[in-house]
MDAnalysis code that builds the backbone (N, CA, C; Angstrom):
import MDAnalysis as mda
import numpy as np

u = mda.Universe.empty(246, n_residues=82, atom_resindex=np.repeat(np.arange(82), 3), trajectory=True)
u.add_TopologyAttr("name", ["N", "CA", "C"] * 82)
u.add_TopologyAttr("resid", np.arange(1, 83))
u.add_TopologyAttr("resname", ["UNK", "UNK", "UNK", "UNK", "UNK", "UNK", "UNK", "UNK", "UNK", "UNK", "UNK", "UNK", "UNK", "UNK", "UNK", "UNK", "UNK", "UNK", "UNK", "UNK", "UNK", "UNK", "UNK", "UNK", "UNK", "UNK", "UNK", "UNK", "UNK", "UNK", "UNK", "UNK", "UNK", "UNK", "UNK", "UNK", "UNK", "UNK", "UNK", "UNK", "UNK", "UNK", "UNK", "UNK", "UNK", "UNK", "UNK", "UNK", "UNK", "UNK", "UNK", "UNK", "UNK", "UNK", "UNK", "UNK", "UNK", "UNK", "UNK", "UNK", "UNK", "UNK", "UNK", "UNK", "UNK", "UNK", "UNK", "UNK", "UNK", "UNK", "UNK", "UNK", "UNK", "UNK", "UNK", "UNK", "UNK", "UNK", "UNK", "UNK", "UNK", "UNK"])
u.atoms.positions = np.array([
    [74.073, 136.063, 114.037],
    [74.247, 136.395, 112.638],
    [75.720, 136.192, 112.247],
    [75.968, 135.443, 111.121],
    [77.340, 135.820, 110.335],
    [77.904, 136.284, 109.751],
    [79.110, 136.963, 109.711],
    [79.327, 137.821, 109.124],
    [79.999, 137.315, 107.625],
    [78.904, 138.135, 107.037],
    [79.144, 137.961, 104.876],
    [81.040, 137.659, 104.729],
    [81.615, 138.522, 105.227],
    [83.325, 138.658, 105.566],
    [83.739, 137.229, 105.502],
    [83.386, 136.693, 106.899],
    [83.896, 135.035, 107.143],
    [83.298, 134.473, 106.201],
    [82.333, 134.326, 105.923],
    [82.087, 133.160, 104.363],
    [82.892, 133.305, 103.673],
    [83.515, 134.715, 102.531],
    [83.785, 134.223, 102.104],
    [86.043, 134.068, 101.982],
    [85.632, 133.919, 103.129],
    [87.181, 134.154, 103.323],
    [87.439, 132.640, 104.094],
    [86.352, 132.376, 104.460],
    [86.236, 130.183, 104.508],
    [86.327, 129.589, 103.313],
    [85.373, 130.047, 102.467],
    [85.349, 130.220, 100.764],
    [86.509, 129.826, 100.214],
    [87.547, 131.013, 100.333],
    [88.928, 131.343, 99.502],
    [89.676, 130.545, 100.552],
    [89.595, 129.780, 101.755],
    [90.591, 128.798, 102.151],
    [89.863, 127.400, 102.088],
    [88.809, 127.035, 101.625],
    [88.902, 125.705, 101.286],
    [88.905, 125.878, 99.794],
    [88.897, 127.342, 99.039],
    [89.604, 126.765, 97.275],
    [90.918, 126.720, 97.671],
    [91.945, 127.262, 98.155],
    [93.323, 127.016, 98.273],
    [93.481, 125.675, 99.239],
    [92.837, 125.108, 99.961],
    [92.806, 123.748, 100.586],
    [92.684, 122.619, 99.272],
    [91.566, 122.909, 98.185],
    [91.470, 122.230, 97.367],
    [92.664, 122.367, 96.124],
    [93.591, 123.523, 96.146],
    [94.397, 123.796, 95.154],
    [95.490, 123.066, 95.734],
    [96.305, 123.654, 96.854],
    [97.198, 122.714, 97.432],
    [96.924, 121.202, 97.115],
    [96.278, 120.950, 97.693],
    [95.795, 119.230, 97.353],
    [96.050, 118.857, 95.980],
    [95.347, 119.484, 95.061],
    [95.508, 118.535, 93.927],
    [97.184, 118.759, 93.683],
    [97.770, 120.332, 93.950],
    [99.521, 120.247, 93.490],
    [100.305, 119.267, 94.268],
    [99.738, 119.014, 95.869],
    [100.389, 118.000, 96.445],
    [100.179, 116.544, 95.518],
    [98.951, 115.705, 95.159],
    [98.417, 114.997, 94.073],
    [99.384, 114.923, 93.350],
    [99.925, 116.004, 92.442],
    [100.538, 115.989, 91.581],
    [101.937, 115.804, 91.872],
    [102.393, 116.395, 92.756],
    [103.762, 116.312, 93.386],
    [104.192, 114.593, 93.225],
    [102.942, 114.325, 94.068],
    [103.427, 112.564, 94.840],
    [103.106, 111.502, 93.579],
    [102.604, 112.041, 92.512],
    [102.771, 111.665, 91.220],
    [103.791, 111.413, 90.567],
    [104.560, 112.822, 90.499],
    [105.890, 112.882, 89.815],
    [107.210, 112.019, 90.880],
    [107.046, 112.025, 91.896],
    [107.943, 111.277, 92.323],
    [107.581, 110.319, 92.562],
    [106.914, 109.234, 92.349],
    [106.242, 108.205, 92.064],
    [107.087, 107.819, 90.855],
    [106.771, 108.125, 89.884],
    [107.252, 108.013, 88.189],
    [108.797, 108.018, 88.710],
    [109.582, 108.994, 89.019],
    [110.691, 109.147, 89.300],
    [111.056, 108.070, 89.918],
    [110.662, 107.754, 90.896],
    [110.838, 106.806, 91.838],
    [111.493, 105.335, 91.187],
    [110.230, 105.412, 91.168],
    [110.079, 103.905, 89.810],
    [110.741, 103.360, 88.741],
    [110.931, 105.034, 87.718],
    [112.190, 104.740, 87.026],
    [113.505, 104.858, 87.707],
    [113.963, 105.253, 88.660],
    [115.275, 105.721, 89.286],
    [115.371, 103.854, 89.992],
    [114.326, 103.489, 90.223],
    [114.254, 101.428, 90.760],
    [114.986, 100.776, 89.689],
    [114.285, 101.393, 88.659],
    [114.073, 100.718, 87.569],
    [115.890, 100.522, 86.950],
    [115.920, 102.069, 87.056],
    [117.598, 101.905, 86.493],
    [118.649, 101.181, 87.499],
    [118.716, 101.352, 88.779],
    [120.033, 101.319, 89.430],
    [119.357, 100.065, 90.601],
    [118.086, 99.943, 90.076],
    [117.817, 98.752, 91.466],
    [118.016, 99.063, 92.958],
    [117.242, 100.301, 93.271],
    [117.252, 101.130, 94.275],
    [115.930, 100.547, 94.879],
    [115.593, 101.137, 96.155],
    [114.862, 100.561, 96.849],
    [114.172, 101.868, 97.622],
    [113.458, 102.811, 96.508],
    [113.107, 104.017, 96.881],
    [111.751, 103.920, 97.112],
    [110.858, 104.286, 97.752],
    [109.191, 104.316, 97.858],
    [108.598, 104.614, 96.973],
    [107.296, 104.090, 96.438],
    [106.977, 104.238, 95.641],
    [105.403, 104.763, 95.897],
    [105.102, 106.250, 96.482],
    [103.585, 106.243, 96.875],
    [102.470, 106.124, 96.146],
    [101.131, 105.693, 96.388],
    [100.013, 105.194, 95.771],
    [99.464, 106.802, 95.322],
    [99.474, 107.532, 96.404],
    [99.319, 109.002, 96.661],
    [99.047, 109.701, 97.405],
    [98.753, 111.412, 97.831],
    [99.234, 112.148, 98.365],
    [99.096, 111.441, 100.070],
    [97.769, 110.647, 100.470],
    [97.558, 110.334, 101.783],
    [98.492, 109.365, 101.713],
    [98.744, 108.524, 101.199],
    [99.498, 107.722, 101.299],
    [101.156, 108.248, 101.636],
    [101.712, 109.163, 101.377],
    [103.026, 109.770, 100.898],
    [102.507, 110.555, 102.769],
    [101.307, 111.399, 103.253],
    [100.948, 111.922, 104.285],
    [100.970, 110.666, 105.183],
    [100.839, 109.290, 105.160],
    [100.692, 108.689, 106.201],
    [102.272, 108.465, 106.688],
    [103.442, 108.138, 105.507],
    [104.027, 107.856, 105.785],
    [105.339, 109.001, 106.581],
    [105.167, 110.278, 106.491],
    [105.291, 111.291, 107.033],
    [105.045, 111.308, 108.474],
    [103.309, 110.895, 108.494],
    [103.106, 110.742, 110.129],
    [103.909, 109.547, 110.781],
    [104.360, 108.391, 110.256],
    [105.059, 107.578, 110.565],
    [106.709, 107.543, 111.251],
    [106.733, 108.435, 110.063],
    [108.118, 109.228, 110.444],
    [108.560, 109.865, 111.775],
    [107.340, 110.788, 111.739],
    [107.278, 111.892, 112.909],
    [107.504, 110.736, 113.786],
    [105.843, 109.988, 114.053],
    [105.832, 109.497, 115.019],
    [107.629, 108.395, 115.642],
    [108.178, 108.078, 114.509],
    [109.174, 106.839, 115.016],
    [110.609, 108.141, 115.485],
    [110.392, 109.015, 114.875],
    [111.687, 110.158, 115.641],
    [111.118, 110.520, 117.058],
    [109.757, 110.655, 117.347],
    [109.248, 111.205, 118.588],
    [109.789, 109.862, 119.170],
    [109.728, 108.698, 119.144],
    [110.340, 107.592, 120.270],
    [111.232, 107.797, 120.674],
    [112.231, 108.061, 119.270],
    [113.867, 108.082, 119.764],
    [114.210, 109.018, 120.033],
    [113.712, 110.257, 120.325],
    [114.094, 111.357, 121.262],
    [113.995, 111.174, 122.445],
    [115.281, 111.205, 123.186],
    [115.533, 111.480, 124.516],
    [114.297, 112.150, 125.182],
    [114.069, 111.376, 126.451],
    [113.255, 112.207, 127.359],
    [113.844, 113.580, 127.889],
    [114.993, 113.924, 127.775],
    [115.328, 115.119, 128.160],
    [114.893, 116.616, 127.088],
    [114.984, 115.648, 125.864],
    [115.009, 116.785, 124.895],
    [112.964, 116.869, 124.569],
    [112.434, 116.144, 125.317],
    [110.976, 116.144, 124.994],
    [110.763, 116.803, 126.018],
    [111.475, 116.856, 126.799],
    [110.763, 117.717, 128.349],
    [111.557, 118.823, 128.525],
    [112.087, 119.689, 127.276],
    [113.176, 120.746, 127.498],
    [112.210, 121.899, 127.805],
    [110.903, 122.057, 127.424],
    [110.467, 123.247, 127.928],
    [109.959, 123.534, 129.090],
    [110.017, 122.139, 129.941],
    [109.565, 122.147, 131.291],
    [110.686, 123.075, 132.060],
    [110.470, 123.469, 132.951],
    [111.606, 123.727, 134.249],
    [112.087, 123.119, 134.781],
    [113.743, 122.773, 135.294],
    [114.079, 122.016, 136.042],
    [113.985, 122.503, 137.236],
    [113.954, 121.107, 138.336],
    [113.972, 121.283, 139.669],
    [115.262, 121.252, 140.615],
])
């Protein structure tokens, strides 16, 4: 049996899953526009995202290209040395 509790408290985190989202949406909107005009004026060479996954992929991209260039020492700092 489940408990009535967890529904609806799954409930109230996929409406705030769906609220976040659209403000993220909106976020990667406005700097989009910004973006574009800030190109537009000074001939900058700023990103211009399609939206929010798009603006999220390039984030994971990120991560992922700093995780290369970290030293193997500093990726293995929580190990113990021998």
């Amino acid at each position: 049996m489940v408990d009535p509790g967890l529904n609806a408290g799954v409930g109230y985190l996929e409406a705030r899953i769906d609220e976040l989202r659209a403000a993220l949406e909106q976020s990667v909107k406005l700097q989009a526009h910004y973006a574009a005009l800030l190109n537009e004026y000074d001939g900058g060479g700023r990103m211009v995202f399609r939206d929010a996954e798009h603006w999220l992929a390039r984030l994971r991209e990120l991560d992922e290209h700093a995780r290369k260039k970290q030293p193997d020492t500093e990726r293995n700092s929580a190990s113990p040395s021998t």
